[in-house]
C-alpha positions in Angstrom: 2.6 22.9 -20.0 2.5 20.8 -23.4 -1.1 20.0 -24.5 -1.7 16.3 -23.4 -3.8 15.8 -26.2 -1.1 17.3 -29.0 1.3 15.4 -28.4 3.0 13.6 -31.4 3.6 10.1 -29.4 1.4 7.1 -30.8 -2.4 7.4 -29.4 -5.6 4.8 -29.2 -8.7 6.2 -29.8 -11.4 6.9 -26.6 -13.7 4.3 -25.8 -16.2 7.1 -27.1 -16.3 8.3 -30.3 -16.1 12.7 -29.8 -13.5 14.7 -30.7 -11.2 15.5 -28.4 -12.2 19.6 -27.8 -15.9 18.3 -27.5 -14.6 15.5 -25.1 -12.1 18.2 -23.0 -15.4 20.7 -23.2 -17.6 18.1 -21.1 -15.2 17.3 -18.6 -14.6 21.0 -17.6 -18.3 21.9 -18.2 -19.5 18.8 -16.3 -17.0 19.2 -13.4 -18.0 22.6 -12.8 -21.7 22.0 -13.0 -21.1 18.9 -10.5 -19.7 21.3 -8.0 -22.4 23.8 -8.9 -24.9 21.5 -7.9 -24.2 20.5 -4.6 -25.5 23.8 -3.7 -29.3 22.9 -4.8 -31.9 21.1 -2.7 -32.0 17.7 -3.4 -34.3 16.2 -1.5 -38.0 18.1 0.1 -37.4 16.5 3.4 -34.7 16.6 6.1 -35.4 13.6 7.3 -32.5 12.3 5.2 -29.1 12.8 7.3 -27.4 15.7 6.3 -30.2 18.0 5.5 -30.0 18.2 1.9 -33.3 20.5 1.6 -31.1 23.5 1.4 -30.6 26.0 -1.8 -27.6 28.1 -1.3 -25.3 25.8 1.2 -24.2 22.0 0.8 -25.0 19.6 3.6 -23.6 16.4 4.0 -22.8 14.3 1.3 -23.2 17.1 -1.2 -20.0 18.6 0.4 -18.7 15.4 -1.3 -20.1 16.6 -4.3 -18.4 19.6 -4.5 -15.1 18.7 -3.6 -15.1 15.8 -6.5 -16.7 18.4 -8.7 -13.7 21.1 -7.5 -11.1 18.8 -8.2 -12.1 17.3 -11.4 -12.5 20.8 -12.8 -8.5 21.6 -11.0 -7.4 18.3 -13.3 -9.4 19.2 -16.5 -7.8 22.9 -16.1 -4.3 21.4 -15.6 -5.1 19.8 -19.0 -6.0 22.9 -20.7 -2.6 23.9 -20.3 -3.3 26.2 -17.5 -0.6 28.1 -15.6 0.3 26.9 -12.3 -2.0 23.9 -12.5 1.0 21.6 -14.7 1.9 19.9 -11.8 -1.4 18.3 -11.4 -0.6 16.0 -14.3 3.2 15.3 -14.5 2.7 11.9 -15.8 1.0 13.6 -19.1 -1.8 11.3 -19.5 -5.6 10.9 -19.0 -6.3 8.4 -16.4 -6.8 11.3 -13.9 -9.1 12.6 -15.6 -11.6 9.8 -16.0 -10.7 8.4 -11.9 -11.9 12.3 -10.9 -15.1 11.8 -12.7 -15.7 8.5 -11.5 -15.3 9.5 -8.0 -17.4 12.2 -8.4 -20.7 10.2 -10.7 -19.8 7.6 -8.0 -20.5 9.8 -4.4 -23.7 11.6 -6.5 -25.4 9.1 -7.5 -24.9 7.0 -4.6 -26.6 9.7 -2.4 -29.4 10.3 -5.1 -29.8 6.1 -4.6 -30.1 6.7 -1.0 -32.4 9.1 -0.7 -34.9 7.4 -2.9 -34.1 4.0 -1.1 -34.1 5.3 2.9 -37.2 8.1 1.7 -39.1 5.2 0.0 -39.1 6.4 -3.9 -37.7 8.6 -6.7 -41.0 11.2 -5.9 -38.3 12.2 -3.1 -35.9 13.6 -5.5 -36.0 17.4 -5.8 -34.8 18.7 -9.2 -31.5 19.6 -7.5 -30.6 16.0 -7.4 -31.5 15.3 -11.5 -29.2 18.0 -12.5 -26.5 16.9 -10.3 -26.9 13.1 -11.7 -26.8 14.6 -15.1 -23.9 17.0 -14.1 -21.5 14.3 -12.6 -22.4 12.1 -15.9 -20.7 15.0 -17.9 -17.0 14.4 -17.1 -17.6 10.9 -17.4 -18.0 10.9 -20.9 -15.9 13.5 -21.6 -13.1 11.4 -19.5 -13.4 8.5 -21.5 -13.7 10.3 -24.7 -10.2 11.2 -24.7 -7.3 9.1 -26.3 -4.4 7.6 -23.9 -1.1 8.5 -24.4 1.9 6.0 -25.6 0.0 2.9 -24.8 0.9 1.5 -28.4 -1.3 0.8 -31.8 -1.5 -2.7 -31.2 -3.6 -1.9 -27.6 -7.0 -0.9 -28.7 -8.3 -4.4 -26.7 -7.2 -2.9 -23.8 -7.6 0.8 -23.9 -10.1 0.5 -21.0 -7.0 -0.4 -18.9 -4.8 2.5 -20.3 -7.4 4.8 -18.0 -7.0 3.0 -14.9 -3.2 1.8 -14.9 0.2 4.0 -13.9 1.7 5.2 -16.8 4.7 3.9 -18.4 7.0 6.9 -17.7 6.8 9.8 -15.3 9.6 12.7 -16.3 11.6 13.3 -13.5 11.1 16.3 -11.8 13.2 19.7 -11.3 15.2 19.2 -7.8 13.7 21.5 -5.4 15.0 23.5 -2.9 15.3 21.6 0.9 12.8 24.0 2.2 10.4 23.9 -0.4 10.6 20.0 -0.2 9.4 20.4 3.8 7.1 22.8 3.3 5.4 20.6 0.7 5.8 17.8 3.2 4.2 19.9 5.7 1.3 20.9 3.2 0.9 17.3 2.3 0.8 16.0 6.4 -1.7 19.2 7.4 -4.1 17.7 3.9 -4.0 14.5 5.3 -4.8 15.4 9.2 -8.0 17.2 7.7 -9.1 13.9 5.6 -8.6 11.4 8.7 -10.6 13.6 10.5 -13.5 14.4 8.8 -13.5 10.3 7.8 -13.2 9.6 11.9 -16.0 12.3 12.4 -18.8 11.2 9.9 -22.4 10.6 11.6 -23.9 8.5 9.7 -23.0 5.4 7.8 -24.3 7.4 3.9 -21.8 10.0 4.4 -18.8 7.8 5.2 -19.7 5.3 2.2 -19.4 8.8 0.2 -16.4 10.0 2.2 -14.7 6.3 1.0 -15.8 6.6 -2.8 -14.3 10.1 -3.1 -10.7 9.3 -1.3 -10.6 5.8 -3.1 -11.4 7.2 -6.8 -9.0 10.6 -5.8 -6.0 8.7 -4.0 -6.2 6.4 -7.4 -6.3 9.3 -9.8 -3.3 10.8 -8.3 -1.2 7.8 -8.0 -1.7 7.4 -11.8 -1.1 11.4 -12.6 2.5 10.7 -10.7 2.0 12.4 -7.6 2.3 10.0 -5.2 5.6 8.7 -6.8 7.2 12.4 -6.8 5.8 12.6 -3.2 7.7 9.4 -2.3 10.9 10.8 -3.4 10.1 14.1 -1.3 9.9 11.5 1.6 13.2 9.3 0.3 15.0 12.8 0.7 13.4 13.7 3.9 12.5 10.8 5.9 13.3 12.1 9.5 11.6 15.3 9.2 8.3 12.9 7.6 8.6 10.9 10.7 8.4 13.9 12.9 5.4 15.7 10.9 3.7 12.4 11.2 3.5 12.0 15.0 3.2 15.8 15.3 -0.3 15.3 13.2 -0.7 12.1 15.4 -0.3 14.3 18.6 -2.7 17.1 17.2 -5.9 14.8 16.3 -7.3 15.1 19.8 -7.3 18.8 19.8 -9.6 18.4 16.7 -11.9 16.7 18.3 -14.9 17.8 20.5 -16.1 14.3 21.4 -14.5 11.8 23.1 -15.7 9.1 21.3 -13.8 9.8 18.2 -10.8 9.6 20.3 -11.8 6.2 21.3 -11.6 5.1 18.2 -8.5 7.3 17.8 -6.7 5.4 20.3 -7.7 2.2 19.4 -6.8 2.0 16.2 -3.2 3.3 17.6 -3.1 0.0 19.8 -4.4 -2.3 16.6 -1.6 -0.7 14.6 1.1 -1.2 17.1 0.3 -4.8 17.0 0.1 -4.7 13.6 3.7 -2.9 13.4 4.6 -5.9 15.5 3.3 -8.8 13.2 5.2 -7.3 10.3 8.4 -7.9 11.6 7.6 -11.8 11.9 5.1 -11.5 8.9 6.9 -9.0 6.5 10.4 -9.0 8.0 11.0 -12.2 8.2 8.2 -14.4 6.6 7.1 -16.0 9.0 3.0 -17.0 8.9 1.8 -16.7 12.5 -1.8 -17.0 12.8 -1.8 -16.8 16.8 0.3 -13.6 17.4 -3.4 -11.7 18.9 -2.2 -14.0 21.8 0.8 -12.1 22.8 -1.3 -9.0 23.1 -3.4 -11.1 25.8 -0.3 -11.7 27.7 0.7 -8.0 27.1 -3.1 -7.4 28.5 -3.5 -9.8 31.2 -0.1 -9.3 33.0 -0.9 -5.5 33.1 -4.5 -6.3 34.8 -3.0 -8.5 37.2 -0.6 -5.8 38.6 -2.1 -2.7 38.2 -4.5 -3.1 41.6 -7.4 -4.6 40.3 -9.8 -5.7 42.9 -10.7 -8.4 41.3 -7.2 -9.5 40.5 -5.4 -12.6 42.5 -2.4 -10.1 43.0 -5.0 -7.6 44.2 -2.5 -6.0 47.0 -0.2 -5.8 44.0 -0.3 -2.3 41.7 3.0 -1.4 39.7 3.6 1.6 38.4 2.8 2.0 34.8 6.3 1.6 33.0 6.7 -1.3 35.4 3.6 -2.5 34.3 4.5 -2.0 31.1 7.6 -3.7 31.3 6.1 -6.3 32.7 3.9 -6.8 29.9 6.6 -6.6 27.2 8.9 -9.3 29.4 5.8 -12.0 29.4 4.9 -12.0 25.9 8.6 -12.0 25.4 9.3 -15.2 27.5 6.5 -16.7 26.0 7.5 -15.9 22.5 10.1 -17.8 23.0 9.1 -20.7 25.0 6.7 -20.8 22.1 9.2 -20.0 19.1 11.9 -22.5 20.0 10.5 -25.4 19.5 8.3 -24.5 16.9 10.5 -22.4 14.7 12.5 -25.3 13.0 8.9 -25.3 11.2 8.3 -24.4 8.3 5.1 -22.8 5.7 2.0 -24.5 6.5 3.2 -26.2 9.3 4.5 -23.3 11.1 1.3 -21.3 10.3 -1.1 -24.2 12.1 1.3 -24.3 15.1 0.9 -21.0 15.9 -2.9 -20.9 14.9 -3.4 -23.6 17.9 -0.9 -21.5 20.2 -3.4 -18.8 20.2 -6.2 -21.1 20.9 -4.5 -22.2 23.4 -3.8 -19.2 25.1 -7.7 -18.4 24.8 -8.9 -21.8 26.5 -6.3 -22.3 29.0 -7.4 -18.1 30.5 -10.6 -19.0 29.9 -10.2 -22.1 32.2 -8.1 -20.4 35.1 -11.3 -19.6 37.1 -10.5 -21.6 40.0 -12.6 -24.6 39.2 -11.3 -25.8 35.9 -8.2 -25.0 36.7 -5.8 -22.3 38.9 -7.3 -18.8 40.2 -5.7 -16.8 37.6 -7.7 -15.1 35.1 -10.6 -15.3 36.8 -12.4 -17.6 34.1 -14.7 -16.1 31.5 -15.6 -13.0 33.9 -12.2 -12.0 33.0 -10.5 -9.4 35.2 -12.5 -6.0 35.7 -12.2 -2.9 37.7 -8.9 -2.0 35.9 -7.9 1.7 37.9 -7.0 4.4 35.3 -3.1 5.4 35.1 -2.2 8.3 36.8 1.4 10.1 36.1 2.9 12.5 38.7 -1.0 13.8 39.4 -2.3 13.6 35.8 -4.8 11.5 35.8 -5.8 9.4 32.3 -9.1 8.9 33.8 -10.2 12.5 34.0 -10.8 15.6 31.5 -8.1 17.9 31.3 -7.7 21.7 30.0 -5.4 22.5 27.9 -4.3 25.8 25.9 -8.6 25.7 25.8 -8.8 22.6 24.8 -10.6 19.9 26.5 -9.5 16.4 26.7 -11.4 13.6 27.5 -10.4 10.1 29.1 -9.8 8.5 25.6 -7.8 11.8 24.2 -5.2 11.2 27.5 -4.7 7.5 26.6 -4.8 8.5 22.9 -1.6 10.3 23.4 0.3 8.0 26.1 -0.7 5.5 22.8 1.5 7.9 20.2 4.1 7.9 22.6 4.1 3.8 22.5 3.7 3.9 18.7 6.6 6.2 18.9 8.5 4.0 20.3 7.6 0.5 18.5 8.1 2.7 15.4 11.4 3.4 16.8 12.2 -0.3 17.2 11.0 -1.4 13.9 12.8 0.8 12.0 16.1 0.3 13.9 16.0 -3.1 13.7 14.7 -3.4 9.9 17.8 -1.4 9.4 20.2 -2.9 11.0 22.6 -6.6 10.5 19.5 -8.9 12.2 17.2 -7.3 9.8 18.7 -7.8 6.6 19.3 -11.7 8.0 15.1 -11.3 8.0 14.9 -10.3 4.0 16.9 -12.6 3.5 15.8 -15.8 5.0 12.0 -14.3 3.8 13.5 -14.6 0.5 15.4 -18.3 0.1 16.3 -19.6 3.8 18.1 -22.3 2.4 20.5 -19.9 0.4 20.6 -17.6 4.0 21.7 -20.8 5.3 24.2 -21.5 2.9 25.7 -18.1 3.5 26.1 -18.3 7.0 22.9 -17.2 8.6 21.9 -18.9 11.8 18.0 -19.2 10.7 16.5 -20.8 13.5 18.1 -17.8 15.8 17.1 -15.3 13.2 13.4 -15.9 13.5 13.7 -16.4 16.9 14.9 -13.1 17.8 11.7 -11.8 15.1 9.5 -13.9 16.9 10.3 -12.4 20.4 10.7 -9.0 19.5 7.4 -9.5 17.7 5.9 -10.5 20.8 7.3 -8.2 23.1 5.8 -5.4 20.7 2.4 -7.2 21.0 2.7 -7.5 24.8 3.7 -3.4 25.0 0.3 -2.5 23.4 -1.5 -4.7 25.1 -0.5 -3.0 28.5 -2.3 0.1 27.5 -5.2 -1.8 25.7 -5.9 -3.0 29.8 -6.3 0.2 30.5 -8.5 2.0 28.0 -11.0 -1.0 28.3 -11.5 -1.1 31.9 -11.5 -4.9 31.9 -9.3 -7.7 30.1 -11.8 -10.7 28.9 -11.1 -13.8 27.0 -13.5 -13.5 23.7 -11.4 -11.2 21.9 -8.1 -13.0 21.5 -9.8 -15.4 18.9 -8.2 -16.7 15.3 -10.9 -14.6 13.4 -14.1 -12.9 14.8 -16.5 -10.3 14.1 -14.9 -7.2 16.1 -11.4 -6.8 16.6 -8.6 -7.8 17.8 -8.1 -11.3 16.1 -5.0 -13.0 14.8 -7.1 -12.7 11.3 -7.5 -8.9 11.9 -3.9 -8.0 12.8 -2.9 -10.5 10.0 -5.4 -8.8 7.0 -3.7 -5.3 8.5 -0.7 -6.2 7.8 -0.8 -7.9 3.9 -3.7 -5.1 3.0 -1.6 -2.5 4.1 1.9 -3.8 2.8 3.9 -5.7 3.9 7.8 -4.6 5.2 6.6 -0.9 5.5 6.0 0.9 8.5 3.1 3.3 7.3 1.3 0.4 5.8 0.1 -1.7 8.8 -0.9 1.4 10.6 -2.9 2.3 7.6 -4.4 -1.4 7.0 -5.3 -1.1 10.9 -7.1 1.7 10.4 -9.2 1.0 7.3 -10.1 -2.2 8.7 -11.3 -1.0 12.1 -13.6 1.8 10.8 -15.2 -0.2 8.2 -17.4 -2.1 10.9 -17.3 1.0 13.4 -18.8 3.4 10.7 -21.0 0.6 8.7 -23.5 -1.1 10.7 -24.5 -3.6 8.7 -20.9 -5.1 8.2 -20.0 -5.6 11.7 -21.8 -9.4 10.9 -20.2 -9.7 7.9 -16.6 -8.1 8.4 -14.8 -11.6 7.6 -16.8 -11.9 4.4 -16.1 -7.9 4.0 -12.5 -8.4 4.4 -12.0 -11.9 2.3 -13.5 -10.0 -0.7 -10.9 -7.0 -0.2 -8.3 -9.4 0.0 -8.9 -10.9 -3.0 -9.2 -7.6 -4.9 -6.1 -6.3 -3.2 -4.3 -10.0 -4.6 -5.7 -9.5 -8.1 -4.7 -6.1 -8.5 -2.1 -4.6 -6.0 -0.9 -7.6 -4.5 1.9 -5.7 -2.8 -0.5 -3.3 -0.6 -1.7 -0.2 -0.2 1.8 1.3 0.7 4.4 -1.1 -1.1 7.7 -1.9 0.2 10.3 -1.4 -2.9 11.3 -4.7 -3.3 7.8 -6.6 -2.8 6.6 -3.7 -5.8 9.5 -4.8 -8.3 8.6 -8.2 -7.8 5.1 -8.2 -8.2 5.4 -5.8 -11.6 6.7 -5.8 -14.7 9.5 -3.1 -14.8 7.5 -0.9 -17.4 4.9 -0.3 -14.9 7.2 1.1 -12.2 9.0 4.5 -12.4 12.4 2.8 -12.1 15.0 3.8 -14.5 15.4 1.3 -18.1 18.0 -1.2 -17.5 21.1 -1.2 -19.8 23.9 -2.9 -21.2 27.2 -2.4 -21.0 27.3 -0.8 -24.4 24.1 1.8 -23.1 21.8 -0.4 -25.1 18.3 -1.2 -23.6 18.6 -4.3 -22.5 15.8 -6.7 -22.8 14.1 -7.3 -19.0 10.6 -8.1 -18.9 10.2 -8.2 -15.2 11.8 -6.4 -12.4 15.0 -7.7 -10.6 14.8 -10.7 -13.5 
């Protein structure tokens, strides 16, 4: 591997003044100390979480420790030249390098804060925890000590920015062989398993801030080393056999699990996602604002409480079966997508957006007010509709534990996996229809309706097809959502609130985790219902919480966590993206300052 540091391309000096073996020696010798000293005692009492009293064995968040301290070592190695670490940095710069060590300074000293905070005082402190705030300062200095790579001489204002940005040009790789590619796709899906997990089964709110500093600062520091892009490419070349390691990780997660809680909030961020998979065809498809669709989950919910034999449902004698339940579901948030979308749809922007927003508060006063005094004996009012009976297929019931190959699942893990099997399906749906003539009338009345118009697209039918398929979606989720909860109430199918589902909720999902993707919803869904499940002390302030990542995600990746192709080329200049240079007809460069311009 070519030394990054030797190479002859133009270079800006590091925002510290070392040379560059002194700065290279610190970040090796302070990423190996880091780890080192996760194995002291860091504190004299256990009555921090964790138990981080300990010489010998890490506890807690100095697991975190280690791993940052392991893998900023594994990048400062690759930059030694190292064989069989070159792959770590195929983009050839530094950036990694100084993202690793900020994860790392960022999970240590945020536990040593901690302690002193929750044990009342630095006296607390063991010496453990002073050499590992020293250690993780190290690579940190070290990191941005070094010069960035072909960033220009004219730069030196904004050489901080060189350390956190992509670089300019990634080499394209060596094809590799179609097994290989699989294996690594396997490799990358077994990785990522482990990492939902042990974020799904932290204890205590300390370790989960920790968990969230160490994936943020590592996730970034590969995306700049070129990884994620080369790994996207694996996927472009593979995308069925992704799909199928995807839900076979999906389908092992309960097995991982020994309590039935974390399979709770398994299953429930599989039925936020859904709906959030469901929004992004009217949202990211076809870009349409709808700031109501959590109502077509209440249909989806109510109409499968109705008929699945609640007592305390009007149709009490009544109990479907659950696909007919299901189906049943899907239909009414279908009809009333489009008894809703018709003669609303000829909207559009801001007016579109606040007819939906009162549709949904609609929907929430008018069940609210079927309680047989304010209006008909529907819903049953505020009390909402309770005593929902757990599913039961061909004698398995979802209700009870169940043994298998030694493993125990609980009530959550059985609906958990009924929930993969819908998610399957909606998945199924999205990426048909994205794919196929309806969906490309989507992009394209997203884009410039009047020029979709112009070319022959009916536009009003276009968005209502997206609007009722959206719906439907909703309404299929919402079936099992009856279910898992036991009881269907009113309160939650709200514009915003503080615990989920809300039109807000579904709606942040979908723009932080990028929009016209099908990974990125599902991922939005997720961060956004653990936040306030793991951290207390949001759960009062998850609007606030989420408004502030919104803006940082508009400021700085405004096309999501997981961008869609064309949203990324529009929101970047092309010399940020790995796309190739455009030319002229002579093979000259051609002068293009932004993407698709």
């Amino acid at each position: 591997m070519t030394d990054i540091t030797t190479k002859t391309t133009p270079t800006t000096r590091g925002l510290i003044p070392l040379p560059v073996a002194a700065a290279r020696a610190l970040l090796l010798a302070g990423g190996i100390a880091t780890a080192a000293s996760a194995f002291l005692a860091w504190t004299w009492t256990s009555e921090f979480p964790g138990d981080l009293t300990v010489y010998g064995y890490p506890g807690g968040l100095q697991w975190l420790t280690f791993t940052a301290g392991l893998l900023t070592t594994l990048f400062t190695l690759s930059l030694y030249g190292v064989r069989g670490l070159g792959w770590l940095l195929p983009a050839r710069n530094n950036a990694p390098l100084a993202l690793a060590a900020l994860g790392g300074f960022g999970t240590t000293w945020f536990t040593v804060i901690a302690i002193s905070t929750n044990l009342g005082g630095v006296v607390n402190l063991e010496p453990g925890a002073w050499i590992a705030a020293i250690a993780s300062l190290l690579p940190v200095l070290g990191a941005f000590a070094l010069p960035q790579e072909g960033v220009g001489e004219d730069s030196t204002k904004e050489s901080l920015k060189a350390y956190i940005t992509k670089p300019d040009t990634i080499p394209t790789p060596q094809p590799l062989a179609p097994w290989l590619e699989r294996a690594t796709i396997t490799l990358v899906t077994i990785l990522g398993l482990g990492v939902f997990t042990y974020g799904i089964d932290t204890e205590y709110g300390e370790l989960f801030v920790g968990y969230l500093i160490v994936v943020v600062f590592f996730a970034w520091a590969l995306h700049t080393a070129g990884l994620m892009d080369r790994f996207s490419r694996l996927v472009a070349h593979n995308r069925s056999f992704t799909l199928a390691m995807g839900f076979a990780a999906a389908i092992a997660f309960p097995f991982t699990q020994t309590d039935d809680h974390y399979a709770n909030i398994g299953v429930n961020i599989l039925i936020f996602g859904t709906v959030a998979l469901g929004l992004n065809i009217v949202v990211g498809l076809a870009g349409l604002l709808d700031l109501g669709y959590v109502a077509f989950l209440g249909v989806g919910a109510y109409t499968a409480a109705l008929v699945s034999g609640s007592e305390f449902s009007t149709f009490s004698g009544v109990q479907f079966p659950f696909w007919a339940s299901a189906l049943t579901g899907a239909a009414a948030s279908l009809v009333f997508g489009v008894l809703i979308g018709a003669p609303t749809l000829r909207l559009r922007g801001d007016y579109l957006a606040i007819v939906t927003l009162g549709f949904g508060e609609i929907f929430r006063i008018a069940v609210n007010n079927m309680d047989g005094e304010s209006g008909p004996d529907i819903t049953n009012g505020p009390n909402g509709i309770p005593s929902i009976p757990d599913l039961n297929f061909f004698g398995f019931n979802f209700g009870e534990a169940h043994d298998i190959g030694g493993f125990t699942l609980g009530r959550f893990a059985n609906y958990y996996l009924l929930m993969v099997l819908v998610m399957a399906i909606v998945v199924l749906v999205y990426t048909r229809a994205a794919d196929s003539r309806i969906g490309r009338s989507w992009i394209a009345i997203r884009e410039d309706e009047t020029a979709a118009t112009a070319m022959g697209i009916n536009g009003f039918r276009v968005k209502l097809v997206a609007f009722a398929l959206g719906a439907s979606l909703a309404g299929l989720a919402g079936t099992v959502s009856a279910h898992v909860t036991y009881s269907v109430v009113p309160t939650p199918y709200q514009f915003a609130g503080s615990t989920p589902p809300n039109s807000a909720f579904l709606l942040a999902a979908v723009v932080l985790g990028g929009m016209g993707t099908v990974a990125g919803p599902i991922l939005g869904a997720a961060l956004l219902y653990l936040l306030p499940e793991k951290l207390v002390f949001l759960q009062d302030k998850s609007l606030l919480a989420f408004g502030v990542a919104l803006i940082l995600l508009m400021r700085f990746r405004p096309e999501g966590i997981i961008a869609n192709r064309r949203n990324q080329l529009e929101f970047h200049e092309t010399g940020q993206l790995d796309v190739p240079q455009q030319t002229t007809l002579t093979d000259e460069p051609a002068t293009v300052t932004k993407a698709g311009a």
